[in-house]
C-alpha positions, 0 to 999 in steps of 0.5 A, spaced: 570 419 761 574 422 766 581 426 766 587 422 769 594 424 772 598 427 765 604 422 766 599 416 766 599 415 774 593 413 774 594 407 770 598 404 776 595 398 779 602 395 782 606 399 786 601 404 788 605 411 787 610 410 782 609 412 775 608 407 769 615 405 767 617 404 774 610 400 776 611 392 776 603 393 773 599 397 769 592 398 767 591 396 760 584 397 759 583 401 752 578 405 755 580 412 754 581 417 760 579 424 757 586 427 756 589 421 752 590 418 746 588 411 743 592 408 738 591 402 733 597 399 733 600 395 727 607 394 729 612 394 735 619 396 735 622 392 740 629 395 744 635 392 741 637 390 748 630 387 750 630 383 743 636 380 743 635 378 750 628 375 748 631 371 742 636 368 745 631 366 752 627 363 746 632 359 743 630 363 737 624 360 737 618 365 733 612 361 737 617 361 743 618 369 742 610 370 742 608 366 748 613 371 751 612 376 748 603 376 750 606 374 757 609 379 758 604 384 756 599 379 759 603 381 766 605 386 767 600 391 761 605 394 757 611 391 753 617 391 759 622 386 758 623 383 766 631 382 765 633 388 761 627 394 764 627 396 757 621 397 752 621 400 744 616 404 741 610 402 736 607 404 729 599 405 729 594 409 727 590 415 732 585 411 733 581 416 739 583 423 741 580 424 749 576 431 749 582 435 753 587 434 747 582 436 741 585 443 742 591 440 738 592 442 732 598 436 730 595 429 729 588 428 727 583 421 727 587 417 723 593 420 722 599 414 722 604 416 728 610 413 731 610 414 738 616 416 742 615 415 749 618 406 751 613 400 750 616 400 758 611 405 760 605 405 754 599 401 756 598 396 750 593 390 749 595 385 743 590 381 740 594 377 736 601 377 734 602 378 726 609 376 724 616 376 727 621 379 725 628 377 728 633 380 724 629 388 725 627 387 732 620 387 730 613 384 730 607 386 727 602 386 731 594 387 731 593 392 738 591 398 741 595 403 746 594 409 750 598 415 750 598 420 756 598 426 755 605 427 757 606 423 750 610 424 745 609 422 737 611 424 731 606 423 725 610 418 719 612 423 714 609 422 707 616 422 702 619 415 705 616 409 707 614 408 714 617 402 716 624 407 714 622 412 719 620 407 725 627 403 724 630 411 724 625 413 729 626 407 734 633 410 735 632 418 734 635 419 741 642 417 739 644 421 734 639 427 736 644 426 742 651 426 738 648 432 734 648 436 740 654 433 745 659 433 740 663 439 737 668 442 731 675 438 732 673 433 737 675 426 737 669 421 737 670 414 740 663 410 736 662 403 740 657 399 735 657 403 730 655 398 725 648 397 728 643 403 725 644 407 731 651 407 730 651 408 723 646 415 725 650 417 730 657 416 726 653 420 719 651 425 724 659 426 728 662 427 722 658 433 720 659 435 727 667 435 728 669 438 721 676 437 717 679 438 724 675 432 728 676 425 728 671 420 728 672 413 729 667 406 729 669 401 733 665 393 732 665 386 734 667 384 727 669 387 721 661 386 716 660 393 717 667 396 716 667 397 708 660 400 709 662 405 714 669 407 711 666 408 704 661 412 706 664 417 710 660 415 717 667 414 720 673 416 719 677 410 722 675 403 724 677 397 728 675 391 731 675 389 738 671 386 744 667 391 747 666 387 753 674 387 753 676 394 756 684 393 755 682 391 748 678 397 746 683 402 750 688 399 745 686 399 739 682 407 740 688 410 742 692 408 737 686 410 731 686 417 735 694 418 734 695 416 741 691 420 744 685 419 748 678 421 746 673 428 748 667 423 746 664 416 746 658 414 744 656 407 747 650 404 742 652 397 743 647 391 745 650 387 750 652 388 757 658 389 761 662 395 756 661 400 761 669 400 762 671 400 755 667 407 753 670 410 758 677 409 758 679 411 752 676 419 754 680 424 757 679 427 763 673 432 762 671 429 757 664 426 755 661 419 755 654 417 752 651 411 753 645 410 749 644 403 750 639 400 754 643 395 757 648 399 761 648 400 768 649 405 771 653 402 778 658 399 773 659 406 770 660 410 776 664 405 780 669 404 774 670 411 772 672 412 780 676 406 780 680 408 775 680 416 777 677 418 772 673 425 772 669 424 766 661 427 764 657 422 763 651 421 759 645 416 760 641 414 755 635 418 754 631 416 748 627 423 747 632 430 746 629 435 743 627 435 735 631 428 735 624 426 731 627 431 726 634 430 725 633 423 725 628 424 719 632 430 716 639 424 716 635 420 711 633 426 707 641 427 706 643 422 705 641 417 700 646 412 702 644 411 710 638 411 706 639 406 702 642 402 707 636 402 712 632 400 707 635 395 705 637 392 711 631 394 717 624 394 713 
């Protein structure tokens, strides 16, 4: 074994130069270099916006979501949907650690991990998909991976099940994010709140604004209002269109007193809802965009065609501790738990 570059560089077959998530093709041998990690992988949580997009091109066919789903990874050596970008993470077992990361004193062969880095950059294998699981955007799966050794992981705690914390995990980035955006006294805008995104970083925004703050959920359908209202994760909700900004913008404003929002958080699934989240929010105010199915051309030429200042965040799936305080949620409350497994495991 050799070493090979800590962001996985020397994976890329395709384009020469570029790292693992940009490249077209990566090298997917699962013979380690000497500061990686093998993983045996059992199950793949595939991104929201990726799944759906699969689903959907399959003619929500399972056979049909296979083929496509070993094309993919046959192609390109690693799980990156060619239309939305977007990968998910993986649940397995630590299979190899190379001899430059035996010094880490966290993880040990045959300790069950998450990873917390996208399939989008992971240098997968799948010998043989295992079940489908639609209604979870999930497959089981009997594979291997590669970790860099850049690579974040958490380790699968022992007091919940660990299909409970992969379907937590598989979103930590969002609530995580919400934890740290979102202040005492705001008002905070939650576009898809009725997804389990959604739900986590309503649960946590509620903590955060305190007595004075505002915190209101917005969906396609009115499923999830009853759920949300009666156990706190907002404190209002509404209905709309979120592809329908002047829809949207009516109906927030006027759960928010008539006033604009100092947050939004955009968690929904589907494409062109750039403008719906930020036109409710002042100027000076904070958009997130935590969905993978967001462009960044559209946001930034909207905001400046309505001439609207406002901050603008990009999804990044890793914030600091977001393994953590995603967890730490299901610990605190037994609804969100009992919600997520009875509806994501």
């Amino acid at each position: 074994m050799t070493m090979g570059n800590k962001y996985g560089a020397h994976r890329v077959i395709e384009p020469k130069g570029l790292l693992p998530q940009a490249a077209h093709k990566i090298d997917n041998t699962m013979e380690i270099y000497d500061n990686e990690i093998l993983i045996d992988v059992s199950a793949l949580n595939i991104d929201s916006a990726s799944f759906r997009q699969l689903w959907t091109a399959s003619g929500h066919d399972e056979q049909r979501l296979r083929e496509m789903i070993l094309g993919i990874v046959g192609e390109r050596g690693k799980m990156q949907n060619p239309v939305t970008g977007s990968g998910g993470m993986l649940m397995g077992s630590v299979a190899k650690i190379g001899p430059a990361l035996l010094n880490r004193n966290d993880i040990k062969v045959g300790d069950r991990i998450a990873s917390l880095v996208s399939l989008s950059l992971t240098p997968l294998y799948i010998e043989e998909i295992l079940a489908v699981h639609p209604e979870i955007d999930r497959v089981d799966i009997k594979g291997q991976a590669v970790l860099f050794e850049s690579g974040i992981y958490a380790k699968l705690p022992e007091d919940m099940p660990e299909a409970l914390a992969l379907a937590a995990l598989d979103v930590a980035g969002a609530p995580a994010q919400t934890a740290n955006i979102v202040r005492p006294g705001d008002s905070v805008l939650i576009l898809g709140a009725g997804g389990k995104s959604g739900m986590l970083c309503g649960y946590e925004a509620m903590k955060r604004v305190g007595v004075c703050g505002n915190v209101v959920g917005m969906s396609r359908n009115n499923r999830p209002e009853r759920i949300l209202l009666d156990n706190k994760f907002v404190h209002k909700f509404f209905v709309a269109d979120a592809r329908n900004p002047m829809e949207v913008l009516e109906k927030a404003l006027e759960c928010n007193d008539g006033k604009e929002y100092d947050v939004a958080i955009n968690v929904v699934n589907i494409e062109g809802t750039e403008m719906s989240t930020i036109l409710p929010v002042r100027e000076g105010g904070l958009v997130y965009f935590f969905s993978m199915a967001t462009s960044f051309t559209r946001a930034a030429l909207g905001a400046e065609g309505i001439g609207k200042d406002v901050n603008m965040i990009i999804g990044n799936g890793y914030a600091r501790n977001h393994a953590e305080i995603t967890l730490q949620e299901l610990r605190e409350s037994q609804a969100l738990r009992e919600i997520f497994e009875k509806n994501y495991i």
